[in-house]
DSSP file (Angstrom, degrees, kcal/mol; ACC not computed):
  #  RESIDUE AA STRUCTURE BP1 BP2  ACC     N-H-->O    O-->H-N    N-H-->O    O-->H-N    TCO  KAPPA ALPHA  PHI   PSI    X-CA   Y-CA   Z-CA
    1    1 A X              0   0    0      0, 0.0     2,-0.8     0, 0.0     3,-0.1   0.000 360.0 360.0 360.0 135.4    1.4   20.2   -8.7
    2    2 A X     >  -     0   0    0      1,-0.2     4,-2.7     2,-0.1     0, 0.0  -0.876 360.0-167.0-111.6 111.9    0.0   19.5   -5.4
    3    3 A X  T  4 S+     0   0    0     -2,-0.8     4,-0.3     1,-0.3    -1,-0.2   0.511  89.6  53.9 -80.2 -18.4    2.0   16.1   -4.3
    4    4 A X  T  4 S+     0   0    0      2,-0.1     4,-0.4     3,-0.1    -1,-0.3   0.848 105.9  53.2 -94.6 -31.4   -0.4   15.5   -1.4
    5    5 A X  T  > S+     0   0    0      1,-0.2     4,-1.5     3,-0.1     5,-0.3   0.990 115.5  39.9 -51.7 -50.0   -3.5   15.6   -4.0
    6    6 A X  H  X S+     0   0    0     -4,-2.7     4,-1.5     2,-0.2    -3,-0.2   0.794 108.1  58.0 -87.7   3.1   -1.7   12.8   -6.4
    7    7 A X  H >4 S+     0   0    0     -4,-0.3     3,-2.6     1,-0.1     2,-1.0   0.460 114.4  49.1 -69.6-103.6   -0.3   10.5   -3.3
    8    8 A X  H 3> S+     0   0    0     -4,-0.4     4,-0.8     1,-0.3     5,-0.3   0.360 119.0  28.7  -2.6 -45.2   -4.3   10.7   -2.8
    9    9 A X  H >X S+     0   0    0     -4,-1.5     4,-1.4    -2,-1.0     3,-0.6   0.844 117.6  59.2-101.1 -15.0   -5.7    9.8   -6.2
   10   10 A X  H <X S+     0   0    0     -3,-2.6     4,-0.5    -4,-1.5    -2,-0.2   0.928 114.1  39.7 -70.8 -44.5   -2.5    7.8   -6.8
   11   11 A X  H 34 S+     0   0    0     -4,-0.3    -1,-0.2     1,-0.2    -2,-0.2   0.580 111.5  56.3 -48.6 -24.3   -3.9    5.6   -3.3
   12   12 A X  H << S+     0   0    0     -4,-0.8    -1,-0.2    -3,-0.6    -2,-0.2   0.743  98.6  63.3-101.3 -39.3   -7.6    5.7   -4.2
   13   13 A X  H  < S+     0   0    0     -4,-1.4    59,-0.2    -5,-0.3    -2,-0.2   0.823 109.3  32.1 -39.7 -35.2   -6.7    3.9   -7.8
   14   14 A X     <  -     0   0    0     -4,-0.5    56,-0.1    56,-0.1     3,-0.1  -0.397  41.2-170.0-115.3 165.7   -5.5    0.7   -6.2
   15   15 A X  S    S+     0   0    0     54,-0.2    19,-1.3    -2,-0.1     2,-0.4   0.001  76.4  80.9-146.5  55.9   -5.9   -1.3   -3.6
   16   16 A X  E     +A   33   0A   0     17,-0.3    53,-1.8    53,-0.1     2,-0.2  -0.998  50.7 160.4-121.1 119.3   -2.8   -3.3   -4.4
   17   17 A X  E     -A   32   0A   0     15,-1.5    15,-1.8    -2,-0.4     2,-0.3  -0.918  39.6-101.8-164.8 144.6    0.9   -2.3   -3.6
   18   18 A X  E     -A   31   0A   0     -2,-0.2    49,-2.9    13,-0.2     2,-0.5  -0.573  29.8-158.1 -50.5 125.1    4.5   -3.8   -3.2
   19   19 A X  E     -AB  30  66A   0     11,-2.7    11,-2.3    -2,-0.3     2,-0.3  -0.997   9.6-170.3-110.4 134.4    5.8   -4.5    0.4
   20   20 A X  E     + B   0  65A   0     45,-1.6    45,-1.5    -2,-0.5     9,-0.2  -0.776  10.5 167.5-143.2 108.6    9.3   -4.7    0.7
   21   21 A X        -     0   0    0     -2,-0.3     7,-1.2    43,-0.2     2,-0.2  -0.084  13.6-159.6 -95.8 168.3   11.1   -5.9    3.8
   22   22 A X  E     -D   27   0B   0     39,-0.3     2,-0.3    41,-0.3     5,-0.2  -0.554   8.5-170.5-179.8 129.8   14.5   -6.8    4.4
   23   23 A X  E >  S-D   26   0B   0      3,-0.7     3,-1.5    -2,-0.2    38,-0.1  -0.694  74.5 -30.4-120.7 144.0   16.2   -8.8    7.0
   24   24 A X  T 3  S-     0   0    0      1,-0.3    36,-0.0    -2,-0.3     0, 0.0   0.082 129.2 -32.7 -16.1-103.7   20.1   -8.9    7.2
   25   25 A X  T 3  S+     0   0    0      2,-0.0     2,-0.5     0, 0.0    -1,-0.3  -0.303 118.7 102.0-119.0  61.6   21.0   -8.4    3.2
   26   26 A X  E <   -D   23   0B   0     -3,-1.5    -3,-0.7     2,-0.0     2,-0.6  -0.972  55.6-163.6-118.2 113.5   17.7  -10.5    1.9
   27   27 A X  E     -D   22   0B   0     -2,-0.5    -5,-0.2    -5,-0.2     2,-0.2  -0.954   0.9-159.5-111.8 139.2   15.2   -8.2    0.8
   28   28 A X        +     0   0    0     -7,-1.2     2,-0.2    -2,-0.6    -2,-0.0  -0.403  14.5 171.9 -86.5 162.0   11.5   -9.8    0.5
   29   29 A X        +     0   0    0     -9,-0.2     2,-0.3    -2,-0.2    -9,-0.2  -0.465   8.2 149.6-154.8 133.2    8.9   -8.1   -1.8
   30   30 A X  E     -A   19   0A   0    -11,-2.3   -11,-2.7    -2,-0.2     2,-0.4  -0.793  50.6 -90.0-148.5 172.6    5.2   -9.6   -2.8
   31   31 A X  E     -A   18   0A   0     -2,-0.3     2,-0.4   -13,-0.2   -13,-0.2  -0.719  42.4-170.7 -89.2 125.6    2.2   -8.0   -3.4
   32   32 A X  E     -A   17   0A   0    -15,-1.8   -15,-1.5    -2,-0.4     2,-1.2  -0.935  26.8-122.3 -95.0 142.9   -0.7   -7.0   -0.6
   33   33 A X  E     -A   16   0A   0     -2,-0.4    14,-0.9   -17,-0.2   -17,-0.3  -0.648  42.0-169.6 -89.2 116.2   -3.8   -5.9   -0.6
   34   34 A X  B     -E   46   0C   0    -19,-1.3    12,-0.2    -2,-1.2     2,-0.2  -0.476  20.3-139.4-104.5-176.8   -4.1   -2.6    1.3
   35   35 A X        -     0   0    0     10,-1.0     2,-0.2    -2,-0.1    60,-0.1  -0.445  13.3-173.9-106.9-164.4   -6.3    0.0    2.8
   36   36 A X        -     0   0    0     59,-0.3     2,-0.5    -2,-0.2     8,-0.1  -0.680   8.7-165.8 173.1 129.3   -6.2    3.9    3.0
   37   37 A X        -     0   0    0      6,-0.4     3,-0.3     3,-0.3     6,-0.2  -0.966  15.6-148.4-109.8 138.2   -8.3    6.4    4.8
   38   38 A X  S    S+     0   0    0     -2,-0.5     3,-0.4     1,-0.2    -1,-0.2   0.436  94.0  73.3 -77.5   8.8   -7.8   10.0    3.6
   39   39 A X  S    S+     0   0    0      1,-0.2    -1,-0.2     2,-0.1     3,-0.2   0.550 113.1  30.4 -84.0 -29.0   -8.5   11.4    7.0
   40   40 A X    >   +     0   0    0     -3,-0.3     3,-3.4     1,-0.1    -3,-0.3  -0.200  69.9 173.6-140.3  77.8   -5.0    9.9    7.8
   41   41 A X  T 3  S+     0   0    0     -3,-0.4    -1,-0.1     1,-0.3    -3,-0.1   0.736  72.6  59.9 -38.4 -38.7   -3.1    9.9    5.1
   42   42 A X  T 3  S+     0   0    0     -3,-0.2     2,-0.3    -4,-0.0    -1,-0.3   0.664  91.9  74.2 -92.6   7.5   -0.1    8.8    6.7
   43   43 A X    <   -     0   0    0     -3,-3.4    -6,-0.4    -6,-0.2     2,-0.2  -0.732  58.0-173.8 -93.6 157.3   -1.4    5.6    7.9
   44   44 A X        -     0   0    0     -2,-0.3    -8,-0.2    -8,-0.1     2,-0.1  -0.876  14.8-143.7-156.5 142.3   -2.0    2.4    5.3
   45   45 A X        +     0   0    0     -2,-0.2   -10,-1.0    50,-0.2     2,-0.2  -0.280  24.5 164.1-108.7 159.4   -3.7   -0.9    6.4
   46   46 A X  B     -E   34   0C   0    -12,-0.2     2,-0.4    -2,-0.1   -12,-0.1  -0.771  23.8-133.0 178.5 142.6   -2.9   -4.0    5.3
   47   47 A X        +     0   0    0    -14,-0.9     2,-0.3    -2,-0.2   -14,-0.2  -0.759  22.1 167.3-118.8 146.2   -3.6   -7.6    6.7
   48   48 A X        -     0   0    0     -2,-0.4     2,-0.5   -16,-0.1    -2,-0.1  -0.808  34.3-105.8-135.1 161.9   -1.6  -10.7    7.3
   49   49 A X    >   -     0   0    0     -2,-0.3     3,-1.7     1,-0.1     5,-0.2  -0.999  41.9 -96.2-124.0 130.9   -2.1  -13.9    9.0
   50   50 A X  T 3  S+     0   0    0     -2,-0.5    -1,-0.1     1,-0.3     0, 0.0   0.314 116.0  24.7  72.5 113.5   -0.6  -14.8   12.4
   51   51 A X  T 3  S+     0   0    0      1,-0.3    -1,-0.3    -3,-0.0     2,-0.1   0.213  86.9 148.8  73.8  -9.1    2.6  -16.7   11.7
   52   52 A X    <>  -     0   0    0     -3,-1.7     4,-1.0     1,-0.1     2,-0.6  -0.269  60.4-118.5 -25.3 114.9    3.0  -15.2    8.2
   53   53 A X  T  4 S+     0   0    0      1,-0.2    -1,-0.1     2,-0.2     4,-0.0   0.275 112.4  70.3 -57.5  15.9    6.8  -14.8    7.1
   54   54 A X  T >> S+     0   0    0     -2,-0.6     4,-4.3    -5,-0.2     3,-4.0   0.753  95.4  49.6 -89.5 -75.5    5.9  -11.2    7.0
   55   55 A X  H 3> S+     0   0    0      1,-0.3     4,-1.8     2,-0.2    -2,-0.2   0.783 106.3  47.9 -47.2 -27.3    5.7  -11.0   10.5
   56   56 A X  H 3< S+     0   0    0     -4,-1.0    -1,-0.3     1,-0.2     4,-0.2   0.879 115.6  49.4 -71.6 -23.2    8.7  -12.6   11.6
   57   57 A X  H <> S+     0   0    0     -3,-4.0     4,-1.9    -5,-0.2     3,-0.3   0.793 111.0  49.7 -89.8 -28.0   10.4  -10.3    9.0
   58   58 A X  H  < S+     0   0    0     -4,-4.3    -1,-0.2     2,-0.2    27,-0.2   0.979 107.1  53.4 -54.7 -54.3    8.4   -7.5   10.6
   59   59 A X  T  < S+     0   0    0     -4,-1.8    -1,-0.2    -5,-0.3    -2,-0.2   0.426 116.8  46.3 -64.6 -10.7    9.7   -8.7   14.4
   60   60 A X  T  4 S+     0   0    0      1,-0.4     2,-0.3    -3,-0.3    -1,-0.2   0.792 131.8   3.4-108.7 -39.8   13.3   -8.3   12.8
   61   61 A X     <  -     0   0    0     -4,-1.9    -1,-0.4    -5,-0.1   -39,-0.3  -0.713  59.3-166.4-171.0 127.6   13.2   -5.2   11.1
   62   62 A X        +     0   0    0     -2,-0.3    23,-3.2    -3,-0.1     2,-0.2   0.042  60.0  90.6-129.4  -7.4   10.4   -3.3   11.4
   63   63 A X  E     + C   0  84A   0     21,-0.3     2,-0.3   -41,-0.1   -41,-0.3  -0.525  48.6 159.8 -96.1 159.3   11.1   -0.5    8.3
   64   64 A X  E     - C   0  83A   0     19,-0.9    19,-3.5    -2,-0.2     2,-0.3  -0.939  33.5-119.0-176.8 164.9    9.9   -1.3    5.1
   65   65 A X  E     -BC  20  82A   0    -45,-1.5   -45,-1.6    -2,-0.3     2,-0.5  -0.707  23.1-161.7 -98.5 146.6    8.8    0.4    1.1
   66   66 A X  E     -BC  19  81A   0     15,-1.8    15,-1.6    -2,-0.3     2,-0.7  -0.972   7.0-169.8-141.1 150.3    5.4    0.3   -0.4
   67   67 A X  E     - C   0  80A   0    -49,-2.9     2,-0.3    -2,-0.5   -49,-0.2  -0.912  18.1-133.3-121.9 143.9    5.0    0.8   -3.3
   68   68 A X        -     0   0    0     11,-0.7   -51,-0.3    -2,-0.7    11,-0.2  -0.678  17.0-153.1 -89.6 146.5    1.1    1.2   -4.8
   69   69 A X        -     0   0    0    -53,-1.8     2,-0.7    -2,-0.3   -54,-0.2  -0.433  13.0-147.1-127.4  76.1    0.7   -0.8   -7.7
   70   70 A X        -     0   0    0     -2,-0.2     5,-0.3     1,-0.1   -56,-0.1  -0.191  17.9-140.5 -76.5 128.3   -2.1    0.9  -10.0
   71   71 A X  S    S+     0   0    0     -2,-0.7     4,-0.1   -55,-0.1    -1,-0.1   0.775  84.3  80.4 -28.8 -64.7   -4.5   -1.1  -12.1
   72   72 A X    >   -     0   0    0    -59,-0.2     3,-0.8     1,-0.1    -2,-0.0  -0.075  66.2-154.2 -47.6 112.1   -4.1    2.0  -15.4
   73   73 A X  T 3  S+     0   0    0      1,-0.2    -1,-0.1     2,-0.0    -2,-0.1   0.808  91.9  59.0 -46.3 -33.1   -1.2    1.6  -17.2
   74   74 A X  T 3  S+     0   0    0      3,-0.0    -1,-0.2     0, 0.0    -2,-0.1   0.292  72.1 151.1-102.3  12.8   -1.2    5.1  -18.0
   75   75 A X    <   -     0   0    0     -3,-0.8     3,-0.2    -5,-0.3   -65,-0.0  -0.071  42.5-143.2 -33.4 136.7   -1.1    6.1  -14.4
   76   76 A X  S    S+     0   0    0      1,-0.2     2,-0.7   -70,-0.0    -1,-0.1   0.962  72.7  42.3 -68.6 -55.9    0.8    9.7  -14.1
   77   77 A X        -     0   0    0    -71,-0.1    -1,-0.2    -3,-0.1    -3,-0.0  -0.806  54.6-153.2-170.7 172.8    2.5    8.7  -11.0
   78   78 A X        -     0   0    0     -2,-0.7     2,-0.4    -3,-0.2   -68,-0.1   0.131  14.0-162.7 -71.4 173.0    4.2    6.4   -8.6
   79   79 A X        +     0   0    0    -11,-0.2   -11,-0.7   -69,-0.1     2,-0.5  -0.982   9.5 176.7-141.4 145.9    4.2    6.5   -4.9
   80   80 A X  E     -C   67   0A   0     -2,-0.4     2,-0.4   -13,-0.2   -13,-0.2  -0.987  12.0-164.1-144.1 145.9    6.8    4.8   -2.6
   81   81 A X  E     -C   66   0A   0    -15,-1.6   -15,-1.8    -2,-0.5     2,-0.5  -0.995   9.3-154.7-120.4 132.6    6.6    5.1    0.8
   82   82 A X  E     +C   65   0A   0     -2,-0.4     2,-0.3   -17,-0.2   -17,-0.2  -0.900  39.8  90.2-105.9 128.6    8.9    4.5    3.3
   83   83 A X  E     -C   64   0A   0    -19,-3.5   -19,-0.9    -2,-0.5     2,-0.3  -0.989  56.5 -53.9 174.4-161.0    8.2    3.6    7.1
   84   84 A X  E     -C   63   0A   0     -2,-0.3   -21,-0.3   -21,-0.2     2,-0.1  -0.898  32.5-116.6-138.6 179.4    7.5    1.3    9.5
   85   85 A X        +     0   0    0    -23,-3.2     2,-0.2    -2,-0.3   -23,-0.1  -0.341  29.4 177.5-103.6 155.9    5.5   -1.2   10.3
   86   86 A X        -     0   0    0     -2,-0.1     2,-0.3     0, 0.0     0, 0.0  -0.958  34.5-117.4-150.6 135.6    3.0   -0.7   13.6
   87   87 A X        -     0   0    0     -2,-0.2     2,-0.3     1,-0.1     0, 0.0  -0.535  39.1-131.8 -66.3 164.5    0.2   -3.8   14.7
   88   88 A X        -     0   0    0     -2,-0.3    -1,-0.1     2,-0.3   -43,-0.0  -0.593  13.2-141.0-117.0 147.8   -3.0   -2.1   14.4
   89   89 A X  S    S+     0   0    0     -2,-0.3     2,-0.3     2,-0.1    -2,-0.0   0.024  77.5 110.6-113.1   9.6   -6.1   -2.1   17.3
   90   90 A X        -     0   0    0      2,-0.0    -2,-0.3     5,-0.0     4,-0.1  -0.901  64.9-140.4-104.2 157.5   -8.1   -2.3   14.3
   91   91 A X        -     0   0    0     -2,-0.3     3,-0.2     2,-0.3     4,-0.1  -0.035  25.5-106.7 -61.0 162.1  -10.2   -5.1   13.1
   92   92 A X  S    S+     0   0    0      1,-0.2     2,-0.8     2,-0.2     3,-0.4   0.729 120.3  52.8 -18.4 -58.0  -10.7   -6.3    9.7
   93   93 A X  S    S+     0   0    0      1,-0.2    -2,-0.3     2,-0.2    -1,-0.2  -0.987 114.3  51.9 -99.5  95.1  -14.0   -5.2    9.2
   94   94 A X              0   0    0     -2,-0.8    -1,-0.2    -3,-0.2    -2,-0.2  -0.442 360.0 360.0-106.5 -35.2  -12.4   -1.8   10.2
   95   95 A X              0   0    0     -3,-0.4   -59,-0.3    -4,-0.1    -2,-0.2   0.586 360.0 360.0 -88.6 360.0   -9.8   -1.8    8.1
């Protein structure tokens, strides 16, 4: 099985995923809507607004899971990611 082909088709299915932060021992997780370019696999976009309780959680600890959440039930398999969270110099319309 080639694991960087199904993170790919497992990324392309959705564009819906868990984030899950956690700031002293509270861990957050809600749903976002992301993006994903395969030319850089190891980035994924995802937009918030400016005063969001993501972003303070971000400004606190900066590590976080994602989890893809794909629409088939009969998906083959999961993805989680682990990493951290970076502002972006891209726009909206970019992402």
């Amino acid at each position: 099985m080639d694991l960087m082909q199904t993170y790919q088709d497992v990324m392309k299915q959705t564009i819906n995923m868990a984030l899950a932060t956690c700031v002293g021992e509270k861990p957050h997780v809600r749903a976002v809507t992301y993006g994903y370019d395969e030319s850089t696999p190891a980035k994924v976009y995802f937009t918030t607004f400016m005063g969001n309780k993501k972003i303070a959680e971000f400004e606190q600890n900066p590590h976080v899971t994602l989890m893809p959440l794909p629409e088939d039930p009969k998906a083959l398999a999961q993805v989680r990611i682990h990493g951290k969270v970076q502002k972006s110099g891209k726009s909206l319309d970019e992402v």
